[in-house]
Backbone and ligand atoms as CSV (ligand in chain L), in Angstrom:
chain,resi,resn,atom,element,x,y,z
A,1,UNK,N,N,0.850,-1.188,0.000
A,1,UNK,CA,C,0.000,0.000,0.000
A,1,UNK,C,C,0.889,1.242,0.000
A,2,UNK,N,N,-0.196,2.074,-0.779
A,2,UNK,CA,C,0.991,3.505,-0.541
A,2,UNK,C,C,-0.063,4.811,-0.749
A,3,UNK,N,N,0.819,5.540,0.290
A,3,UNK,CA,C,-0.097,7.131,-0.040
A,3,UNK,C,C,-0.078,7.396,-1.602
A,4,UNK,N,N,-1.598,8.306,-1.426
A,4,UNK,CA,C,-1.298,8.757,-3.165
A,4,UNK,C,C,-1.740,10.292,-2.546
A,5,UNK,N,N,-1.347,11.182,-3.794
A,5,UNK,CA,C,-1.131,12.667,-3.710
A,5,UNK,C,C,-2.290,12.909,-3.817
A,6,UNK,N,N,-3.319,13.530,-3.137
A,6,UNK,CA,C,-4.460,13.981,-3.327
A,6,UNK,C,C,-4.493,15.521,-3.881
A,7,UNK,N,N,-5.475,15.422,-4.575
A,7,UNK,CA,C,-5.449,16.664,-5.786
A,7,UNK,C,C,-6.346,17.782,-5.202
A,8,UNK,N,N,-6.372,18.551,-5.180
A,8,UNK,CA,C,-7.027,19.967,-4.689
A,8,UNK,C,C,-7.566,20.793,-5.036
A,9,UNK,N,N,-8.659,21.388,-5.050
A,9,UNK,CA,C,-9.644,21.819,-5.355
A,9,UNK,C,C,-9.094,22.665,-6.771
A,10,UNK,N,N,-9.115,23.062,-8.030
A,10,UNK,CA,C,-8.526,23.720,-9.028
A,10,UNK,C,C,-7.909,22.719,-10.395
A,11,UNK,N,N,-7.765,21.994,-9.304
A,11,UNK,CA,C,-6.955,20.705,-10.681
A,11,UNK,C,C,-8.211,20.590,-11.286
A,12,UNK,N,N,-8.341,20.259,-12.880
A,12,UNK,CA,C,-9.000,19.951,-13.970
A,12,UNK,C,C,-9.393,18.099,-13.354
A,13,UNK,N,N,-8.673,17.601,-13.185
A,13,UNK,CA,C,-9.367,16.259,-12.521
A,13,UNK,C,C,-10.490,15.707,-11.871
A,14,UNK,N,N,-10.266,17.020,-11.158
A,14,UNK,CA,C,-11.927,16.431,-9.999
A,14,UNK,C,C,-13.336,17.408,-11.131
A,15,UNK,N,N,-12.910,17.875,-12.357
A,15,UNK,CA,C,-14.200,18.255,-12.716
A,15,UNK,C,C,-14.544,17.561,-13.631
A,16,UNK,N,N,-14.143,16.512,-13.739
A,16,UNK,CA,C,-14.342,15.424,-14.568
A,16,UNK,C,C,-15.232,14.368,-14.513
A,17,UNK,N,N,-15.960,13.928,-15.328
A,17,UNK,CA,C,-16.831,12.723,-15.507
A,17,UNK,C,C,-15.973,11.404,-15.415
A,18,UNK,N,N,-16.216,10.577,-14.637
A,18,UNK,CA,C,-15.463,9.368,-14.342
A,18,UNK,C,C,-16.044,8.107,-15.020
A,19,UNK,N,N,-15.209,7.527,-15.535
A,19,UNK,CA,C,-15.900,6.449,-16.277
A,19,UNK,C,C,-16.187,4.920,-15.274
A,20,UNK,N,N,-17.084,4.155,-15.746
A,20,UNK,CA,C,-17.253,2.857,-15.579
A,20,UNK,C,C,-16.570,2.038,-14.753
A,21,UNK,N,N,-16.380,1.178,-13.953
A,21,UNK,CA,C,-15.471,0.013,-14.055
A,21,UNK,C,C,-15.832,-0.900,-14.544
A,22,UNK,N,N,-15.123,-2.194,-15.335
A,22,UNK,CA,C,-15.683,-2.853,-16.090
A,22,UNK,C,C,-15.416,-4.280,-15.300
A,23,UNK,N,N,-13.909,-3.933,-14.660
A,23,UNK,CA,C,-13.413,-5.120,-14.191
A,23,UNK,C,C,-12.560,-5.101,-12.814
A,24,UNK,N,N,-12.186,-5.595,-12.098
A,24,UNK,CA,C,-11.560,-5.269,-10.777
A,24,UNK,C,C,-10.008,-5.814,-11.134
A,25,UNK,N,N,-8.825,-5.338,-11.711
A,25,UNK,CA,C,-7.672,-5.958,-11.928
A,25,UNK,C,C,-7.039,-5.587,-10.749
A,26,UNK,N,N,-6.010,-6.321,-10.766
A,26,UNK,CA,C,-5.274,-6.287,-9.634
A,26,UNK,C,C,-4.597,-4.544,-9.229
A,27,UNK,N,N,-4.488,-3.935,-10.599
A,27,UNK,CA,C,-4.157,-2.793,-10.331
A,27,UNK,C,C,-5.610,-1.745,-9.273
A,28,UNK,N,N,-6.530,-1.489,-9.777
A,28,UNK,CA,C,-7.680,-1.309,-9.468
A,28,UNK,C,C,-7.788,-2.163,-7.724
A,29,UNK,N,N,-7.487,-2.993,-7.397
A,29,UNK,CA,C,-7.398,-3.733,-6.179
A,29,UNK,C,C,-6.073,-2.486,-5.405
A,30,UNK,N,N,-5.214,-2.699,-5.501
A,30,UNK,CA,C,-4.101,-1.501,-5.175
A,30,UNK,C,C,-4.810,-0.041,-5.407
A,31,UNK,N,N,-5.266,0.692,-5.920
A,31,UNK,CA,C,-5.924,1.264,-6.109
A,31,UNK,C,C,-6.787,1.508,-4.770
A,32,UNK,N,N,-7.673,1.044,-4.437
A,32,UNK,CA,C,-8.454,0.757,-3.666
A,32,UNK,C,C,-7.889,0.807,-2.032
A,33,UNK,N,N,-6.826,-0.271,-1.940
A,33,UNK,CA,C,-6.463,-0.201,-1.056
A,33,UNK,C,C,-5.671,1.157,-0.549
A,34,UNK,N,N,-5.301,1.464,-1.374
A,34,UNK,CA,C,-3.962,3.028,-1.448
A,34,UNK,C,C,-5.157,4.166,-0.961
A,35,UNK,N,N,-6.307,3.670,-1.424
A,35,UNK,CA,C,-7.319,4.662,-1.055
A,35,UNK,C,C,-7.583,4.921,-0.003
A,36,UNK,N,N,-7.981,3.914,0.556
A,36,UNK,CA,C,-8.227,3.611,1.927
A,36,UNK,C,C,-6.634,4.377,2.807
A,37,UNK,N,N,-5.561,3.644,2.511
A,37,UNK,CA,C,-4.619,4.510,2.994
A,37,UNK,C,C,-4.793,6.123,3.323
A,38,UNK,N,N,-4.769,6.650,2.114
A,38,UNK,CA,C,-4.432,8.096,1.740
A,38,UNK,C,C,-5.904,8.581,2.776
A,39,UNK,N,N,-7.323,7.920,2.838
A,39,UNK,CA,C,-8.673,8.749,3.203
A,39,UNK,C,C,-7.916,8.818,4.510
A,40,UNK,N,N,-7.482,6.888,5.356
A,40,UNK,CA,C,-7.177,7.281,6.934
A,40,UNK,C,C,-6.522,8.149,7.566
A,41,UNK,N,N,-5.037,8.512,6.657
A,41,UNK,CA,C,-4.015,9.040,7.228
A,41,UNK,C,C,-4.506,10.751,7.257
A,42,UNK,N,N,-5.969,11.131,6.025
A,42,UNK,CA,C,-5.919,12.379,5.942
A,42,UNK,C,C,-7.007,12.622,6.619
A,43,UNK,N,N,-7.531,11.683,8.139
A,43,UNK,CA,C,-8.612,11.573,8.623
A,43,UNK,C,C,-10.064,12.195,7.749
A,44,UNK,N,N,-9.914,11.445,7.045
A,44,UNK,CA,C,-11.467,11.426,6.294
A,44,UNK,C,C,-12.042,10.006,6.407
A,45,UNK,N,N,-13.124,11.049,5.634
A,45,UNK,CA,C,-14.481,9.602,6.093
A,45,UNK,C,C,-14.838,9.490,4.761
A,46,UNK,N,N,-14.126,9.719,3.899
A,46,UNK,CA,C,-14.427,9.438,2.345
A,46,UNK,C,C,-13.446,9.937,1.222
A,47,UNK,N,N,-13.320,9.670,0.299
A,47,UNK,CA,C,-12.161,9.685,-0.902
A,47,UNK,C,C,-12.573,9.016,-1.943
A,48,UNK,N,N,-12.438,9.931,-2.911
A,48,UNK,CA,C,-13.124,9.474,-5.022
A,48,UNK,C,C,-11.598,8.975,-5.350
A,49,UNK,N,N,-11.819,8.315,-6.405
A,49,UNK,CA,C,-10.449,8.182,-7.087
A,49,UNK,C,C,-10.305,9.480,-7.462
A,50,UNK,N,N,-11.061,10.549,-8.553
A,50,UNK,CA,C,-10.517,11.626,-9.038
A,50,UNK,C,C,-9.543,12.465,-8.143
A,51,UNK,N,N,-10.014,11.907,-6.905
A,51,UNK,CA,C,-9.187,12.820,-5.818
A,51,UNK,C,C,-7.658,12.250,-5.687
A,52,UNK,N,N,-7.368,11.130,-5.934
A,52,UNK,CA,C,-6.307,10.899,-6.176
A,52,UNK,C,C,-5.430,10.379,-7.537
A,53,UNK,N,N,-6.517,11.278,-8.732
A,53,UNK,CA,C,-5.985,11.766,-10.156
A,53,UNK,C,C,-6.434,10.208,-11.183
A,54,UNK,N,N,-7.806,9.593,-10.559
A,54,UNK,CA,C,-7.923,8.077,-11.154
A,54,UNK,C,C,-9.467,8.676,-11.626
A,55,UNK,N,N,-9.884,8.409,-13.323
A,55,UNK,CA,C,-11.334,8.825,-13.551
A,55,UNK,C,C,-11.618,8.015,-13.866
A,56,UNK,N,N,-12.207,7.002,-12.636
A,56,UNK,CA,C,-12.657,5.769,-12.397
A,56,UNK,C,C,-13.499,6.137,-11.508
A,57,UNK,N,N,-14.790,5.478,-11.488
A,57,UNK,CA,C,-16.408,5.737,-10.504
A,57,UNK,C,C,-15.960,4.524,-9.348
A,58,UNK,N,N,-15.199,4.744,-8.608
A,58,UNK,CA,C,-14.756,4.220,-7.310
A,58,UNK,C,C,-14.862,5.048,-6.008
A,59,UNK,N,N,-15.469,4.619,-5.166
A,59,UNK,CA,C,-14.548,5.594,-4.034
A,59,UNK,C,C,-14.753,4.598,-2.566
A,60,UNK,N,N,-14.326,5.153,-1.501
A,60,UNK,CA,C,-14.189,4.621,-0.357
A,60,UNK,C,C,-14.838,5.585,1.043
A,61,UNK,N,N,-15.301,4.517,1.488
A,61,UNK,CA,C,-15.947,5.418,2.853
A,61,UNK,C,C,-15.709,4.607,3.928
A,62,UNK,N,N,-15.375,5.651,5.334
A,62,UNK,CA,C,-15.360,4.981,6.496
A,62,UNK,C,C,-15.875,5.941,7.565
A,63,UNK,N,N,-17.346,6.036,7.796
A,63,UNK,CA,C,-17.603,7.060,8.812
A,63,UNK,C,C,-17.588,6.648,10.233
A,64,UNK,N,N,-16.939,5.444,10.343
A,64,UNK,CA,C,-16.986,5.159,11.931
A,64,UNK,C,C,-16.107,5.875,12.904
A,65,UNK,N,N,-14.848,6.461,12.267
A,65,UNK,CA,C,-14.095,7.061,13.072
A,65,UNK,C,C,-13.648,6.325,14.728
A,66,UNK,N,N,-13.787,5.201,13.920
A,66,UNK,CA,C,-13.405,4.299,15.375
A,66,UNK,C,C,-11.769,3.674,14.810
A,67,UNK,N,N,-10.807,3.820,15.279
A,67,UNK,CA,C,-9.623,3.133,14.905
A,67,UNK,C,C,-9.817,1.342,14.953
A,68,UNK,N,N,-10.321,1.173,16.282
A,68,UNK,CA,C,-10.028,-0.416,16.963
A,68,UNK,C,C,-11.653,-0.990,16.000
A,69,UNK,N,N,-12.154,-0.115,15.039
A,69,UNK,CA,C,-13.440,-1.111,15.092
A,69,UNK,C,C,-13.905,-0.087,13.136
A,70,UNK,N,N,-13.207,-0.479,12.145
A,70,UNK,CA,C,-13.314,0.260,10.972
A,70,UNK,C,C,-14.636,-0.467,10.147
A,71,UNK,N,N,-15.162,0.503,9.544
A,71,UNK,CA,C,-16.188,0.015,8.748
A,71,UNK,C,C,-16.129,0.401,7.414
A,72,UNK,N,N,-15.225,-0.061,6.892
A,72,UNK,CA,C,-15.238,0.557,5.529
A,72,UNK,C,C,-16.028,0.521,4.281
A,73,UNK,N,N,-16.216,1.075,3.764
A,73,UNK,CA,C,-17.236,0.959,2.202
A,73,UNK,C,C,-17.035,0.963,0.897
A,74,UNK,N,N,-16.184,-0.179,0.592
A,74,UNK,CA,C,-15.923,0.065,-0.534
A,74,UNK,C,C,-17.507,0.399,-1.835
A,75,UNK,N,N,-17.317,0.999,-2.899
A,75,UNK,CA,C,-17.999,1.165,-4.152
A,75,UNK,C,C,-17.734,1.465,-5.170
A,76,UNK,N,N,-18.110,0.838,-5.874
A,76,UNK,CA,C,-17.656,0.877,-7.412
A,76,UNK,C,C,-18.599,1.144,-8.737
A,77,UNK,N,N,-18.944,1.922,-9.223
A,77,UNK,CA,C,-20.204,2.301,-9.715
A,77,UNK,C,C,-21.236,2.439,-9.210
A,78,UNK,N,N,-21.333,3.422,-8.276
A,78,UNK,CA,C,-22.413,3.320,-7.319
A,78,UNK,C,C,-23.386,4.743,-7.945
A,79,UNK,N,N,-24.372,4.371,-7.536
A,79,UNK,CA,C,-25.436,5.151,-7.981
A,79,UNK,C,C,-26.640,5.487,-6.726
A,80,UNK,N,N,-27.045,6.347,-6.761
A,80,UNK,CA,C,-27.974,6.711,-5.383
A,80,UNK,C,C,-29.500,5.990,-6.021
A,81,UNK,N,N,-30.358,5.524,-5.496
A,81,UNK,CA,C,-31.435,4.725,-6.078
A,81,UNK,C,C,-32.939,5.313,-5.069
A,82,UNK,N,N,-32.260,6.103,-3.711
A,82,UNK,CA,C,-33.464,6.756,-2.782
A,82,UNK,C,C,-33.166,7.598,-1.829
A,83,UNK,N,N,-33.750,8.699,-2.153
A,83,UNK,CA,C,-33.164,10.048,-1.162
A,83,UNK,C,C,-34.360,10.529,-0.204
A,84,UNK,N,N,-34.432,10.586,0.882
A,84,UNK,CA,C,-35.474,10.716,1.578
A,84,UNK,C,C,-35.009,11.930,2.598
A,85,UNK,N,N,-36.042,12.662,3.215
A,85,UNK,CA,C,-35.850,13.918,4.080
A,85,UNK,C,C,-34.651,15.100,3.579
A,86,UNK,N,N,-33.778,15.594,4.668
A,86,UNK,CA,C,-33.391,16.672,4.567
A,86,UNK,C,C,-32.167,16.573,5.883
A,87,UNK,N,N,-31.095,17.629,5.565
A,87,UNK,CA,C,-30.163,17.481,6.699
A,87,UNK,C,C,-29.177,18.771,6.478
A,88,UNK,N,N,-29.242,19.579,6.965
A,88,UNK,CA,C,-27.804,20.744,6.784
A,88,UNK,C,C,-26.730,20.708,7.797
A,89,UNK,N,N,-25.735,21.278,7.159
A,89,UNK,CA,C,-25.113,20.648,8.013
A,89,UNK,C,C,-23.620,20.920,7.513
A,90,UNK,N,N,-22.571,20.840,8.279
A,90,UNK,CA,C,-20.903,21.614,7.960
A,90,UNK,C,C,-20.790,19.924,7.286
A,91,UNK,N,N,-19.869,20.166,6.018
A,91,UNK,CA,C,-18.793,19.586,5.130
A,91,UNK,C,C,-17.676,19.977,5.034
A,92,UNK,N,N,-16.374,18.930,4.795
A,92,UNK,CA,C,-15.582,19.395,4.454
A,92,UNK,C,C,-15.055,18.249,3.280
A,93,UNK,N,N,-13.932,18.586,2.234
A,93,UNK,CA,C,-13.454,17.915,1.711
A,93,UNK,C,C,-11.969,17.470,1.584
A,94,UNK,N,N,-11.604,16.572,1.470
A,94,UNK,CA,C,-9.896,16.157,1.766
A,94,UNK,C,C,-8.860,17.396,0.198
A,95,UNK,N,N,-9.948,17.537,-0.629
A,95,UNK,CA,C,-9.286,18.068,-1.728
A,95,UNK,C,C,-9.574,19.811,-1.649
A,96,UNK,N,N,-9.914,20.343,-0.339
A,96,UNK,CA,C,-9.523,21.439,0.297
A,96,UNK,C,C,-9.479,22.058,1.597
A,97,UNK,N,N,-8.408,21.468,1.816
A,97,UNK,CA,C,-7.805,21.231,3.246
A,97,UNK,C,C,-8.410,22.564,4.602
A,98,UNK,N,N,-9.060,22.080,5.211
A,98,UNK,CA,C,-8.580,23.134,6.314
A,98,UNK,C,C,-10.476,23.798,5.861
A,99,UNK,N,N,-10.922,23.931,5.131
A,99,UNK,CA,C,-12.009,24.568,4.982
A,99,UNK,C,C,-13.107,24.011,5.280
A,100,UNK,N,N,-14.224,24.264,5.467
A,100,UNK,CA,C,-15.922,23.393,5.697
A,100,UNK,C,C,-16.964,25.164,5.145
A,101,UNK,N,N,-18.242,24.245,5.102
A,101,UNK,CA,C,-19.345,25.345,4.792
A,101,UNK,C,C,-20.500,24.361,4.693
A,102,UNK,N,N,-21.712,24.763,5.056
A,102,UNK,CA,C,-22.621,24.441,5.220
A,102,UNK,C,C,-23.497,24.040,3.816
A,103,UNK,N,N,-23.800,22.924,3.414
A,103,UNK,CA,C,-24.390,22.076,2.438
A,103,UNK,C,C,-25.710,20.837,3.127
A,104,UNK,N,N,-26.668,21.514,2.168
A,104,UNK,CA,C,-27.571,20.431,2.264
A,104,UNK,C,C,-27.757,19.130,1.667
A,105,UNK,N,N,-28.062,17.954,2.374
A,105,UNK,CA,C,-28.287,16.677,1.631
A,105,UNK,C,C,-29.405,15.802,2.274
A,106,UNK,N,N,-29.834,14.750,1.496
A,106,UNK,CA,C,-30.862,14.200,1.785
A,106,UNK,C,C,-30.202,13.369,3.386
A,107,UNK,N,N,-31.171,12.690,4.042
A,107,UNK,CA,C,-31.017,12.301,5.375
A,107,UNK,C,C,-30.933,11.028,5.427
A,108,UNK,N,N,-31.673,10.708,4.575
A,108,UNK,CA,C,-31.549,9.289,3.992
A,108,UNK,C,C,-31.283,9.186,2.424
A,109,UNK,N,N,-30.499,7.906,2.487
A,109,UNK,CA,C,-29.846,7.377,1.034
A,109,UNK,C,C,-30.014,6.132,0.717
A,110,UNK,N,N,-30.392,5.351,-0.684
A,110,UNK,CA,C,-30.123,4.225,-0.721
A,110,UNK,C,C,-29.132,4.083,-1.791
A,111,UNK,N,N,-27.745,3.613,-2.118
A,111,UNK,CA,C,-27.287,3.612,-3.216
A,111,UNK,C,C,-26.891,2.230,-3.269
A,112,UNK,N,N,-26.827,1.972,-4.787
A,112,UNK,CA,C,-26.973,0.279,-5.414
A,112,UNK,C,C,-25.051,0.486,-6.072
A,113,UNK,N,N,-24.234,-0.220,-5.788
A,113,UNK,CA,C,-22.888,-0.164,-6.176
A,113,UNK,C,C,-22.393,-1.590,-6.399
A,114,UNK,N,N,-20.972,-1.857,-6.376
A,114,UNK,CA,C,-20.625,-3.074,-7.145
A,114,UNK,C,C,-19.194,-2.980,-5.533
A,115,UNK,N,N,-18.989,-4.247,-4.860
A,115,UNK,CA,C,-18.114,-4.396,-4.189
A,115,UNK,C,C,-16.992,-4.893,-4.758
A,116,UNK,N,N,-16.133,-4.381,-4.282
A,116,UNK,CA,C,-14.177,-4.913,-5.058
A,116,UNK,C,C,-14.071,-6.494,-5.998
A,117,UNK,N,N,-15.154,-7.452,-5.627
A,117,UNK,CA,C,-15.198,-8.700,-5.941
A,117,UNK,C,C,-16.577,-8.616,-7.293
A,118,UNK,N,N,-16.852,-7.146,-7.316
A,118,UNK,CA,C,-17.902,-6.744,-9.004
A,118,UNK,C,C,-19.346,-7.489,-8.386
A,119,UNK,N,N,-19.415,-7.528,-7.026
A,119,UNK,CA,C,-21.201,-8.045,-6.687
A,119,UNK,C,C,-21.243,-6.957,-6.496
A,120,UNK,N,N,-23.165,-7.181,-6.667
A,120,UNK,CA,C,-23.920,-5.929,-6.203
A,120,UNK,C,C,-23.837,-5.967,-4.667
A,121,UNK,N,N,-24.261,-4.491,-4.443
A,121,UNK,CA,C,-24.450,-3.868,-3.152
A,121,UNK,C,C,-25.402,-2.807,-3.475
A,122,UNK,N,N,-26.124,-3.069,-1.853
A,122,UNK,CA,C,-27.247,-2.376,-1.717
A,122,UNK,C,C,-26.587,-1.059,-0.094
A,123,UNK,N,N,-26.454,-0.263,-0.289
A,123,UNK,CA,C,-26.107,0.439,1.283
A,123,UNK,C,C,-26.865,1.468,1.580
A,124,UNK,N,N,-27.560,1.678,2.610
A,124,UNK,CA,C,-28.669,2.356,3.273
A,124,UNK,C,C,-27.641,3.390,3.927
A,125,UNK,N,N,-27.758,4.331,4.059
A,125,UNK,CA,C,-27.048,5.474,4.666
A,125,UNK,C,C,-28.342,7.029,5.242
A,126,UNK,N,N,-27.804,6.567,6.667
A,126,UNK,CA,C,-28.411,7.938,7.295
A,126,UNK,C,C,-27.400,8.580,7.986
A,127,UNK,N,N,-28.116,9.905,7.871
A,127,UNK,CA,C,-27.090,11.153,8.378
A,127,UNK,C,C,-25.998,10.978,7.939
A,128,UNK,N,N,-24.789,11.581,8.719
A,128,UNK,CA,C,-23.554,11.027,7.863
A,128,UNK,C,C,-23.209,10.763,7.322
A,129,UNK,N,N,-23.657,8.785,7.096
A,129,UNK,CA,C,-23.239,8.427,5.970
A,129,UNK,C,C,-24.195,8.409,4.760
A,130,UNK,N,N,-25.298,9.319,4.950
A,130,UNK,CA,C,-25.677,9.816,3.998
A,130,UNK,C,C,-25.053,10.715,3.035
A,131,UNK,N,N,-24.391,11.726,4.029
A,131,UNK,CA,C,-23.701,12.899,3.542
A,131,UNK,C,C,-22.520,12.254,2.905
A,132,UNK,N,N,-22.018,11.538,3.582
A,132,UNK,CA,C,-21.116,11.067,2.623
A,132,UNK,C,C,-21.021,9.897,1.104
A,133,UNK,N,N,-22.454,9.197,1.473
A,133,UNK,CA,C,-22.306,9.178,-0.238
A,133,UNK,C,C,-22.947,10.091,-0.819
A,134,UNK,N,N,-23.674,10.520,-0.908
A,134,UNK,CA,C,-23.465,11.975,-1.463
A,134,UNK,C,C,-22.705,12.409,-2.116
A,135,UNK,N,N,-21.486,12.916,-1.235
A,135,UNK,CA,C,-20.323,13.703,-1.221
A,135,UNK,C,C,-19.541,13.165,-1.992
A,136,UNK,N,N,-19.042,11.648,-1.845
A,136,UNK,CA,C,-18.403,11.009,-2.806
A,136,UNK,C,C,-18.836,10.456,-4.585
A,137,UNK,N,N,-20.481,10.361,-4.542
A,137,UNK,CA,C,-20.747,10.269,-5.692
A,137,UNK,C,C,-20.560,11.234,-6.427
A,138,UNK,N,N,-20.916,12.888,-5.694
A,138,UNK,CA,C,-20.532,13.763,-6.916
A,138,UNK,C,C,-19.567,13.866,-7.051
A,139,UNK,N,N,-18.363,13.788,-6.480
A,139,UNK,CA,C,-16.874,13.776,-7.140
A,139,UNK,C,C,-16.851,12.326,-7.972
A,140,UNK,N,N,-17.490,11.724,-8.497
A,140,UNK,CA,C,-17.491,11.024,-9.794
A,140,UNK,C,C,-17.778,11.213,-10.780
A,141,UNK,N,N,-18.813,12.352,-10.595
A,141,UNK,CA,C,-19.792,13.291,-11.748
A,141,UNK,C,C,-18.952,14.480,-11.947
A,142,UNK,N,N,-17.439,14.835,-11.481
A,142,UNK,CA,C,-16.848,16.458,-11.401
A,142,UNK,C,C,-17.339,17.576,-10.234
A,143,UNK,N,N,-18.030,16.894,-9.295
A,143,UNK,CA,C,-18.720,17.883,-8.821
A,143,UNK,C,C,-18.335,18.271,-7.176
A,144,UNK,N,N,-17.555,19.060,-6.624
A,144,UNK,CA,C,-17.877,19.458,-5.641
A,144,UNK,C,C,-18.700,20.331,-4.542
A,145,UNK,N,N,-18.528,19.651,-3.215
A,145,UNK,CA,C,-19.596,20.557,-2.100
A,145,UNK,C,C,-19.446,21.860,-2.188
A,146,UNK,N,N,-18.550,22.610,-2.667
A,146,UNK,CA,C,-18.804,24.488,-2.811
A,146,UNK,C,C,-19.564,24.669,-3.836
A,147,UNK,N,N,-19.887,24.079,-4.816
A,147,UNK,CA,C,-20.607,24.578,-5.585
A,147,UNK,C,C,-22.321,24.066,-5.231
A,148,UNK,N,N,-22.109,23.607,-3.622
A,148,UNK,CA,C,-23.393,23.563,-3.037
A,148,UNK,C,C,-24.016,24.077,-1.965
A,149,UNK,N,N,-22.447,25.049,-1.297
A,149,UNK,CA,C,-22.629,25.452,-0.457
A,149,UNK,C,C,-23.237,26.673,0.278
A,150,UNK,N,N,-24.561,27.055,1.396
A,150,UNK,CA,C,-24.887,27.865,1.566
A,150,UNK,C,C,-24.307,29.033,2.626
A,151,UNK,N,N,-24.120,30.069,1.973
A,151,UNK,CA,C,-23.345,30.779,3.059
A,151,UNK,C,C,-21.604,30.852,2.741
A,152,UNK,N,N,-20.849,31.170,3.647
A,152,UNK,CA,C,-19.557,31.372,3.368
A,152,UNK,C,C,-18.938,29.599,3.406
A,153,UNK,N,N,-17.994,29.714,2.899
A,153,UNK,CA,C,-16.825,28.404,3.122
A,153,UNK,C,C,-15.949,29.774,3.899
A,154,UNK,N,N,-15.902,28.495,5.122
A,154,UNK,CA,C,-14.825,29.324,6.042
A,154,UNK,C,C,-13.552,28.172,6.450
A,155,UNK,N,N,-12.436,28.851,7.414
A,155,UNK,CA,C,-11.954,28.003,8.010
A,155,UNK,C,C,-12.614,27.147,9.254
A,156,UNK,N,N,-11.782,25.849,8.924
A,156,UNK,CA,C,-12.032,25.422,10.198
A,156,UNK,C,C,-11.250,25.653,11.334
A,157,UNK,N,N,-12.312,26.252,12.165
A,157,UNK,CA,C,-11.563,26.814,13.481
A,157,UNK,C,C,-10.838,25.455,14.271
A,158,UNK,N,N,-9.878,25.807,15.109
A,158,UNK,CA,C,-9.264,25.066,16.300
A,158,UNK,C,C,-9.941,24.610,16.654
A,159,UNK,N,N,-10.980,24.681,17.548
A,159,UNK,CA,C,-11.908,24.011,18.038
A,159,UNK,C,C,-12.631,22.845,17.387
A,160,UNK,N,N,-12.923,22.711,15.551
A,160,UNK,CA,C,-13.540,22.055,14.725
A,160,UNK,C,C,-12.054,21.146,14.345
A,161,UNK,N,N,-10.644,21.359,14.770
A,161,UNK,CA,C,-10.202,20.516,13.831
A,161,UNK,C,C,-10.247,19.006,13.608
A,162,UNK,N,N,-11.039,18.453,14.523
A,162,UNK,CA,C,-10.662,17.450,13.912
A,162,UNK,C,C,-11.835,16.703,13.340
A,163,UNK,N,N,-12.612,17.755,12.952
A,163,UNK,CA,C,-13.941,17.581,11.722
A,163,UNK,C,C,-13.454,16.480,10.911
A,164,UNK,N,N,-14.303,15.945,9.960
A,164,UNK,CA,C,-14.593,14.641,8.971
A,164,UNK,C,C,-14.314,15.700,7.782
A,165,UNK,N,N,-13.047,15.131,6.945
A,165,UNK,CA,C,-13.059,15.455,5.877
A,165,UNK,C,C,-13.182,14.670,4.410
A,166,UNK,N,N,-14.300,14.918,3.851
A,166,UNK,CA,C,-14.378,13.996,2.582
A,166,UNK,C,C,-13.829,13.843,1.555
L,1,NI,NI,NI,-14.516,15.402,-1.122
C-alpha cells in the first residue's frame, strides 16, 4: 500500500466525468487499497479516485471514526437509487484542506454499487453516511460541495479541527 497525492480543489481532474469500471484488476485492487490509505491518514471519512488523479467511478468510505473497530465501504459504480428527508449541516473535503461550509443533503440514502469482488451492493445510509455518499458520488460526476454550499466556506476553526473530511 501507498499514499497517493491527493489533488485539490482547481486541478482539472476532480471536474471530470469518471468512467465505468468494467473489471476489478489487480491494479484497481491496489488502487483501492492506497485509497483507503491516503482517506485514513488524511482523517477522512471518504475519498473518489478523481481525488487521487484516477477517472474511475470508485470511491471509499469509512464514517466510523473508530480506529479499533473500521467500517469501511468500498464502491464501485455506485449510484444513489433513494433520497429521503433533509439534513444541513458543515462539510468538508480532503481536496480542500482546512475549509468546511454548510451544504444540504438528503437524510436518507439508498445507493446500489458493485463491491471490489464486481457483486452488487445495496447500502442504506443515514445522516452522515448519507452525507457522505453523497459527497463522494458527486466527485465522480466532477462535482464538488462548494458549488453547493450555503453561506460562506470558512476556516475550520481550532476548536472544529478534527472535523470529517471527505
Ligand atoms: Ni470530497
Amino acid at each position: 500500500m501507498a499514499l497517493r497525492t491527493i489533488r485539490i480543489a482547481g486541478d482539472p481532474v476532480l471536474t471530470k466525468v469518471c468512467r465505468e469500471v468494467k473489471e476489478v484488476t489487480p491494479r484497481i485492487r491496489e488502487l483501492i487499497q492506497d485509497m483507503y490509505e491516503t482517506m485514513y491518514h488524511g482523517n477522512g471519512v471518504g475519498l473518489a479516485a478523481p481525488q487521487v488523479g484516477i477517472l474511475k467511478r470508485i470511491a471509499v468510505i469509512d464514517v466510523s471514526m473508530e480506529e479499533d473497530n473500521p467500517q469501511p465501504i468500498t464502491l464501485i459504480n455506485p449510484r444513489v437509487v433513494l433520497m429521503e428527508g433533509e439534513q444541513t449541516g458543515d462539510e468538508g473535503c480532503l481536496s480542500l484542506p482546512g475549509k468546511s461550509g454548510k451544504v444540504t443533503r438528503p437524510m436518507h440514502v439508498v445507493v446500489e454499487a458493485f463491491d471490489e469482488n464486481m457483486e452488487p451492493i445495496r447500502i442504506e445510509g443515514e445522516a452522515l453516511l448519507a452525507r457522505a455518499l453523497c459527497h463522494e458520488i458527486d466527485h465522480l460526476d466532477g462535482h464538488m460541495y462548494m458549488e453547493k454550499v450555503e453561506g460562506e466556506i470558512h476556516d475550520v476553526n481550532y476548536d472544529e479541527e478534527d472535523e470529517d473530511e471527505e
